[in-house]
C-alpha positions as CSV (number, residue, x, y, z in Angstrom):
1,X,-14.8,-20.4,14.3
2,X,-17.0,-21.8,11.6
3,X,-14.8,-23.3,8.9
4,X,-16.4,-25.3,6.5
5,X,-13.7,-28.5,5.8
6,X,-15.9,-29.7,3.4
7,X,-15.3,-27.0,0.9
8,X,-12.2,-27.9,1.0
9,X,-11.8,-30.6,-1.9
10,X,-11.1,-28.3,-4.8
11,X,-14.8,-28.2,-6.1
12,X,-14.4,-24.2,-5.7
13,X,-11.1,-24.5,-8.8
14,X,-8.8,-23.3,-5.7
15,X,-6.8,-26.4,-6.0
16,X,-6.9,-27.1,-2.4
17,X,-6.1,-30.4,-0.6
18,X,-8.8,-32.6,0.9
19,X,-9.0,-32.5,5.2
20,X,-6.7,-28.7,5.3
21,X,-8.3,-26.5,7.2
22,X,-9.9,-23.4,4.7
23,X,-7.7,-21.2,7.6
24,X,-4.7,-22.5,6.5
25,X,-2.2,-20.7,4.1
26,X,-2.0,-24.0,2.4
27,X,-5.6,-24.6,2.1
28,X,-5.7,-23.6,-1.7
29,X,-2.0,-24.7,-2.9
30,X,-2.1,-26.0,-6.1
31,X,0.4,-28.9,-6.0
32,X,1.3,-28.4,-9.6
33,X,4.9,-27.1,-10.0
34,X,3.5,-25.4,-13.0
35,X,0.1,-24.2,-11.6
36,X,-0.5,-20.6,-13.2
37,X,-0.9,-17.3,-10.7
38,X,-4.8,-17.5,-9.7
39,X,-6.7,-15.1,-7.3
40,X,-8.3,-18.2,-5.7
41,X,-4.7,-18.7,-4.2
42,X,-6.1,-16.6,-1.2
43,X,-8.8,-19.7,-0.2
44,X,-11.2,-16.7,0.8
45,X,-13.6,-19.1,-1.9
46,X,-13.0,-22.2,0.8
47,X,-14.9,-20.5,3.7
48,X,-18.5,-21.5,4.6
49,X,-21.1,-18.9,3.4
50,X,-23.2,-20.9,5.8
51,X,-24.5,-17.2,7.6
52,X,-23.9,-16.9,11.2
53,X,-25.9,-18.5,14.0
54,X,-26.1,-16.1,17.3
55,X,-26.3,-18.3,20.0
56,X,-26.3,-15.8,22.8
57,X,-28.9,-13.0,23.0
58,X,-28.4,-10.2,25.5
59,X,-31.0,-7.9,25.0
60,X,-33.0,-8.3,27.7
61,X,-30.2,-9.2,30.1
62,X,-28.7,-5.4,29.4
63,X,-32.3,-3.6,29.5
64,X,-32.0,-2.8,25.7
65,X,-34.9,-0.8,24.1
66,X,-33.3,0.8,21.0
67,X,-31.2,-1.8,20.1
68,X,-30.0,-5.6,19.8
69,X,-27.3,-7.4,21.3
70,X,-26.0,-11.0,20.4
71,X,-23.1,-12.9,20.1
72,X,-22.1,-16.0,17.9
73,X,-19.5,-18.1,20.1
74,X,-18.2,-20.3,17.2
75,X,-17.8,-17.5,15.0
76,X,-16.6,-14.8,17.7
77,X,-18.7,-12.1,16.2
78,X,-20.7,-9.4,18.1
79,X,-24.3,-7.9,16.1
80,X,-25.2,-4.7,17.8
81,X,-28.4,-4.0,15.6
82,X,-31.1,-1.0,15.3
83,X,-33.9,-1.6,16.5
84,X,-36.2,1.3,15.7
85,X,-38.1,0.0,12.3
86,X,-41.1,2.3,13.0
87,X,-38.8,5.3,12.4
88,X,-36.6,3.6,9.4
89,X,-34.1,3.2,12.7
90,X,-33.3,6.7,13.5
91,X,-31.5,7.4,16.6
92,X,-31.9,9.2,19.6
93,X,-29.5,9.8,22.7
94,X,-30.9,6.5,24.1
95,X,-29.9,4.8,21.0
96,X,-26.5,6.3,20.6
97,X,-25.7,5.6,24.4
98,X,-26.8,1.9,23.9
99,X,-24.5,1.5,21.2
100,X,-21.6,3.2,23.5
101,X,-22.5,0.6,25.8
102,X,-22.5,-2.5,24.1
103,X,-20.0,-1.6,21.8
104,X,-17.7,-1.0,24.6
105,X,-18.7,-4.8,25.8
106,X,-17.6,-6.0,22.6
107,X,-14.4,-4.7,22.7
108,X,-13.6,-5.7,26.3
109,X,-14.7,-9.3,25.6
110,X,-12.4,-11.7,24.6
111,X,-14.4,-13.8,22.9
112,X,-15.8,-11.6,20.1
113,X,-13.2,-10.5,17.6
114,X,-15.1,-8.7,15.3
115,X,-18.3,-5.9,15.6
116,X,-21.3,-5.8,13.1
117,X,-23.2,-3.0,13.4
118,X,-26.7,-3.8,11.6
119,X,-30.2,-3.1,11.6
120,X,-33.4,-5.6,12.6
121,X,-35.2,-5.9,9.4
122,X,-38.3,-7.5,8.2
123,X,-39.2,-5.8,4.7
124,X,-42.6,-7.2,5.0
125,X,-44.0,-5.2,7.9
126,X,-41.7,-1.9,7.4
127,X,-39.3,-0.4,4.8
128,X,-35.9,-1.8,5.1
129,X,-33.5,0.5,6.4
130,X,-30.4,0.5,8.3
131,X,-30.1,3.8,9.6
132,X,-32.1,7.2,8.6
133,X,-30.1,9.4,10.8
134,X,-30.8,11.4,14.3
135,X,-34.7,11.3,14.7
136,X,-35.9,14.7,14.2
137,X,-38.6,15.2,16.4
138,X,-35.9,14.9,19.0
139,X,-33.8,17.5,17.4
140,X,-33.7,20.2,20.1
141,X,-33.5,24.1,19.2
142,X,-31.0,24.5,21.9
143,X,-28.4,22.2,19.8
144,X,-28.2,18.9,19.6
145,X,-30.6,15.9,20.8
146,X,-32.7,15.7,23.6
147,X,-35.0,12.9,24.4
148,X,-34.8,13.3,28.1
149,X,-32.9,10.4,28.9
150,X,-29.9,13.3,29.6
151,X,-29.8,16.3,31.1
152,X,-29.0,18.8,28.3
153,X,-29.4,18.0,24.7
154,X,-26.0,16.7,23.3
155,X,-24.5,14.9,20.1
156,X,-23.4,12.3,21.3
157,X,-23.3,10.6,17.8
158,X,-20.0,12.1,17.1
159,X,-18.5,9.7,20.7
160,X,-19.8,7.4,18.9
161,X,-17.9,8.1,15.6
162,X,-14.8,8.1,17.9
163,X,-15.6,5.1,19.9
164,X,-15.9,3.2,16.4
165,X,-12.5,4.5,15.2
166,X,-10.6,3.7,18.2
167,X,-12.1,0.1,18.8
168,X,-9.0,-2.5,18.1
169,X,-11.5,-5.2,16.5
170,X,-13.3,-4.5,13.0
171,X,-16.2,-3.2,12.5
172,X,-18.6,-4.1,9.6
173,X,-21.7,-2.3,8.6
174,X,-24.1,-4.5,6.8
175,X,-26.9,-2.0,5.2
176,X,-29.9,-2.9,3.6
177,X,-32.6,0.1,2.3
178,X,-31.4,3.4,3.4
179,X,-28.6,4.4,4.9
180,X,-28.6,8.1,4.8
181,X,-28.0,11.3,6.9
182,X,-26.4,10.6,10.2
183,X,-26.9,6.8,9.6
184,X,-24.7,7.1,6.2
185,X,-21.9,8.6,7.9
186,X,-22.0,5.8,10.6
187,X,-21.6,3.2,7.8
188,X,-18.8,5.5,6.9
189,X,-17.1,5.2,9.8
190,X,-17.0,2.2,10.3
191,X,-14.1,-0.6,9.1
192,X,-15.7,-2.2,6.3
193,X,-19.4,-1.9,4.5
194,X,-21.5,-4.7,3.3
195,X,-24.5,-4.0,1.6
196,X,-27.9,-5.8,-0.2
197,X,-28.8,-4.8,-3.8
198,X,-31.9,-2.4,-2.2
199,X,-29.6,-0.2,-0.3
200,X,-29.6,3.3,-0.6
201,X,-26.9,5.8,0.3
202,X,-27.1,9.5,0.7
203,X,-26.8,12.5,2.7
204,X,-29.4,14.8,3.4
205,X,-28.0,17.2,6.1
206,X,-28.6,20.3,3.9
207,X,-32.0,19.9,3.4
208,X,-32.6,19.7,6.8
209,X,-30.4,22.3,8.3
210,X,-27.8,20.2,9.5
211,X,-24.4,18.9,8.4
212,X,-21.5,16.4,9.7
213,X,-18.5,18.8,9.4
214,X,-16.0,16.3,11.3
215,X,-15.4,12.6,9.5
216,X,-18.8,13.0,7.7
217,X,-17.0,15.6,5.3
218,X,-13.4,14.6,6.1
219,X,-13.6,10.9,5.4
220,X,-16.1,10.8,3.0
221,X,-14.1,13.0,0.9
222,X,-10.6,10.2,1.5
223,X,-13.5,7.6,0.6
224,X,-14.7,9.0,-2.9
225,X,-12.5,12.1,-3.6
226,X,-13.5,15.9,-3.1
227,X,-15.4,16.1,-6.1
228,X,-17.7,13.2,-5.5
229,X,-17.8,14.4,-1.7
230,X,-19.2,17.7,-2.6
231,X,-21.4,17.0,-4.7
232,X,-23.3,14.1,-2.1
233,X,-23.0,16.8,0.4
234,X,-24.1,20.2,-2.1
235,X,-26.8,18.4,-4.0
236,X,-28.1,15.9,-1.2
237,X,-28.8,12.9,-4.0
238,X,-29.3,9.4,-3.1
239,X,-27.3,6.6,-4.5
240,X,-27.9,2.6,-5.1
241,X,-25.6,-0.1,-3.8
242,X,-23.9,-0.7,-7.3
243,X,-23.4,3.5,-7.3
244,X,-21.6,3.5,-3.8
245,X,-19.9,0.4,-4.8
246,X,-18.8,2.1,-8.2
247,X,-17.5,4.7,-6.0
248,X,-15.6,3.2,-3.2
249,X,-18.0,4.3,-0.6
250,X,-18.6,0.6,0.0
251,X,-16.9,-3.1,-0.2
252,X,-19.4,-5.0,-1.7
253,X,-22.9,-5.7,-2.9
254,X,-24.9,-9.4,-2.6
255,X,-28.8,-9.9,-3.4
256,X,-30.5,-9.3,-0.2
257,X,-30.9,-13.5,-0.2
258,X,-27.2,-14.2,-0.3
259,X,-26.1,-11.0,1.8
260,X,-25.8,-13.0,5.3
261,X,-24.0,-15.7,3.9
262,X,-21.9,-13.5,2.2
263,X,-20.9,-11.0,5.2
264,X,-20.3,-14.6,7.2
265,X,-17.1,-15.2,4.8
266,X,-15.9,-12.0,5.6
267,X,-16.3,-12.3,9.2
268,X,-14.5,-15.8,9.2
269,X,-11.6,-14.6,7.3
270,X,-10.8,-11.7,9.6
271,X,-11.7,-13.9,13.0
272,X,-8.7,-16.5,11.4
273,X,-7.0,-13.6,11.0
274,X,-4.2,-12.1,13.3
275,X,-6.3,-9.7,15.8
276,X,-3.4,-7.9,16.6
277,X,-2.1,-7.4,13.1
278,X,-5.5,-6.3,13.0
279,X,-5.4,-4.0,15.7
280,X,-2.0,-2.1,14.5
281,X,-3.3,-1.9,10.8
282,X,-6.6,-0.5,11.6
283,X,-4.3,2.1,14.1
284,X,-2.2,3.0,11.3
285,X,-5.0,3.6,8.7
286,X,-6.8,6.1,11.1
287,X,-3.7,8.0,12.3
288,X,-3.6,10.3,9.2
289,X,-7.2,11.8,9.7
290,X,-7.0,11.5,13.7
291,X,-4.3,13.7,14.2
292,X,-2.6,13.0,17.5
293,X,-4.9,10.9,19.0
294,X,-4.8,8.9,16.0
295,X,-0.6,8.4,16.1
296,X,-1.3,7.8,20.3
297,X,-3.4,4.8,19.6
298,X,-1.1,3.5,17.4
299,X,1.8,3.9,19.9
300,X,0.1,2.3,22.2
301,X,-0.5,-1.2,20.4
302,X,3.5,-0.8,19.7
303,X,3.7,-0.6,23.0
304,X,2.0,-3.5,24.3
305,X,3.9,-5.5,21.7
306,X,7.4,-4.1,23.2
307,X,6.1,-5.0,26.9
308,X,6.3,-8.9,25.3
309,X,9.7,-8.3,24.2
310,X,12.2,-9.7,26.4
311,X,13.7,-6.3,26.3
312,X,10.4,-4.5,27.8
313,X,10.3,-7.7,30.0
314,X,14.0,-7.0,31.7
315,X,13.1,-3.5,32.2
316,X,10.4,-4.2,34.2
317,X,12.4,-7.1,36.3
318,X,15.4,-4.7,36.4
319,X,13.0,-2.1,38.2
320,X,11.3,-4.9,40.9
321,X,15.0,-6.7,41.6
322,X,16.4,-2.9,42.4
323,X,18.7,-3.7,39.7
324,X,20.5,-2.0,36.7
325,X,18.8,-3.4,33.6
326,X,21.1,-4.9,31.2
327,X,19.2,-4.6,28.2
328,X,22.0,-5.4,26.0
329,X,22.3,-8.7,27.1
330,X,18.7,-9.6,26.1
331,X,17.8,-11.0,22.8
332,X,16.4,-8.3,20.6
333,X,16.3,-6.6,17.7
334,X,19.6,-4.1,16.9
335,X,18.1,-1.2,16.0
C-alpha cells in the first residue's frame, strides 16, 4: 500500500507526529492533553492523493474486447473498466460476461482488496461516460440481450448485480459523464460511488420500454427515499453530480482533475482497513434487501471466523482423533 509518510508532519492541521505511518490510529493524535474534538482525528487528511499507478495490465493476457483489466500491486486495487467509448460504454452480453469474469478474478486473488469498476475515458475524442446502459441495437424482441456470443438472449446484467453484492471486497464506482439506464443502476449497486463534477445520473428505462424492477427500484428507493425514487423512475430526468450528491445517491464529487487522486485516498483507507471487518459489514448491510441469501452470506463469514476459534478448531480435531470433543475445556467466549 501507498502511504504517503511525508504527509505526515502536521502540515494538513491533523496534529500528527513526524515518521507514524498515515495507517496508524495514532497518525493524527494531537499530543495536547487539551487538544479540542477535530474531525481530522480520523488521519483520512494524511493519505497520499498521489492517484494510483497500475502496474499490471491483463487485458490482452485474458482476451478482453469490451473491457480493461489492471491491477496496482502497491495499492492492492483491481480497475475493471468499460471499454466501449464509441457507444458511451453500453453493454452487451460479452461485456457483462467479461465483467463476471474478471470480477470473479478479483475476488479470488489475494492480492487485490478492493474492486473499481470504471470506464476508459478520453473526453477529447468521445463524450465521457461511464456507462449508458444495455446497447439497444442488441436488445432482442424475444427478451433480453442477444449479441450472439450465447445461445438465447438473456439478462445477464442482473448476475451481475448479484455477483457485485456478494463479492467480500468493496466495490467503488468512479463515474464521469453519464451514468444512466442500466449503467446507473450498476453504480447503484455497487459499495461506494465516486464521481467528477460532469457526471450525469439518471434513468431512462421508461422511455425506452424497459425498467429494473429488482435492486434498480428496491435499492434506489433505500438510497434516496420512495418519493425521490419514483419520481427518477416516473419522469425519467437526469441529474448532476452535486444533485445525486445532495441526494445520497452518491459519496462524493471532485473536479474531473482531482477525481483520481481523490478516489486513491479512499482506496488506501479501506486497503489499511480490516478486509474482514470489511467482508462482515458489507454482509450485514445487504442482508435486509437480500432476503435469505443475504442472512446466508453473512453466516458464512461468521462461520469462517468460528472455524479460527479454538472452539471450531477442537471440533474438527475431536472428529479426526475419533474422540469426544471437549469443547468446554477450550478457551472461548461463554455465551
Amino acid at each position: 500500500m501507498v502511504i504517503n509518510k511525508k504527509n505526515c508532519g502536521g502540515q494538513h492541521g491533523t496534529g500528527s507526529r513526524k515518521g507514524i505511518d498515515a495507517a496508524s490510529m495514532s497518525a493524527a493524535r494531537n499530543p495536547s492533553k487539551t487538544a479540542p474534538p477535530t474531525k481530522h482525528r480520523d488521519g483520512f487528511d494524511l493519505i497520499s492523493p498521489d492517484p494510483i499507478s497500475y502496474d499490471t495490465d491483463l487485458t490482452t493476457e485474458l482476451g478482453l474486447l469490451d473491457v480493461t483489466y489492471k491491477i496496482s500491486m502497491a495499492d492492492m486495487c483491481a480497475r475493471i473498466a468499460f471499454n466501449r467509448p464509441e457507444v458511451l460504454h453500453s453493454f452487451r452480453p460479452a461485456t457483462i460476461n467479461e465483467i463476471r469474469r474478471v470480477l470473479e478474478l478479483a475476488t479470488d486473488d489475494v492480492r487485490v482488496a478492493v474492486v473499481i469498476l470504471t470506464s476508459e475515458i478520453n473526453a477529447e475524442i468521445r463524450t465521457p461516460a461511464f456507462c449508458a446502459g444495455g446497447d439497444q441495437t442488441v436488445r432482442s424482441s424475444d427478451g433480453g440481450y442477444y449479441d450472439g456470443t450465447e445461445a438465447v438472449p438473456r439478462l445477464r446484467v442482473l448476475d451481475l448485480q448479484i455477483q457485485m453484492r456478494r463479492c467480500p471486497k468493496p466495490i467503488v464506482a468512479v463515474v464521469r459523464g453519464y451514468a444512466v439506464g442500466g449503467g446507473h443502476i450498476l453504480h447503484m449497486v455497487a459499495d461506494l460511488t465516486l464521481a467528477s463534477s460532469d457526471s450525469i445520473f439518471g434513468q431512462t428505462g421508461p422511455r425506452m420500454g424497459s425498467f429494473d424492477a429488482g435492486y434498480g427500484s428496491v435499492h434506489m428507493a433505500r438510497l434516496v427515499g420512495q418519493k425521490r425514487a419514483r419520481e427518477m423512475w416516473f419522469l425519467c430526468r437526469f441529474y448532476d453530480a452535486q444533485e445525486a450528491l445532495d441526494m445520497g445517491l452518491i459519496n462524493a464529487v471532485y473536479d474531473p482533475s482531482d477525481l483520481d487522486g481523490g478516489v486513491a485516498r479512499w482506496i488506501r483507507r479501506m486497503v489499511s482497513n480490516s478486509p474482514t471487518a470489511i467482508a462482515c459489514t458489507k454482509a450485514a448491510l445487504n442482508a435486509d434487501e437480500d432476503g435469505a441469501a443475504g442472512i446466508a452470506l453473512m453466516g458464512g463469514h461468521m462461520t469462517r471466523l468460528f472455524y479460527m476459534s479454538e472452539e471450531g478448531k477442537e471440533g474438527r480435531e475431536s472428529y479426526l482423533e475419533g474422540r469426544a470433543p471437549e469443547f468446554r475445556k477450550v478457551p472461548q467466549s461463554r455465551l
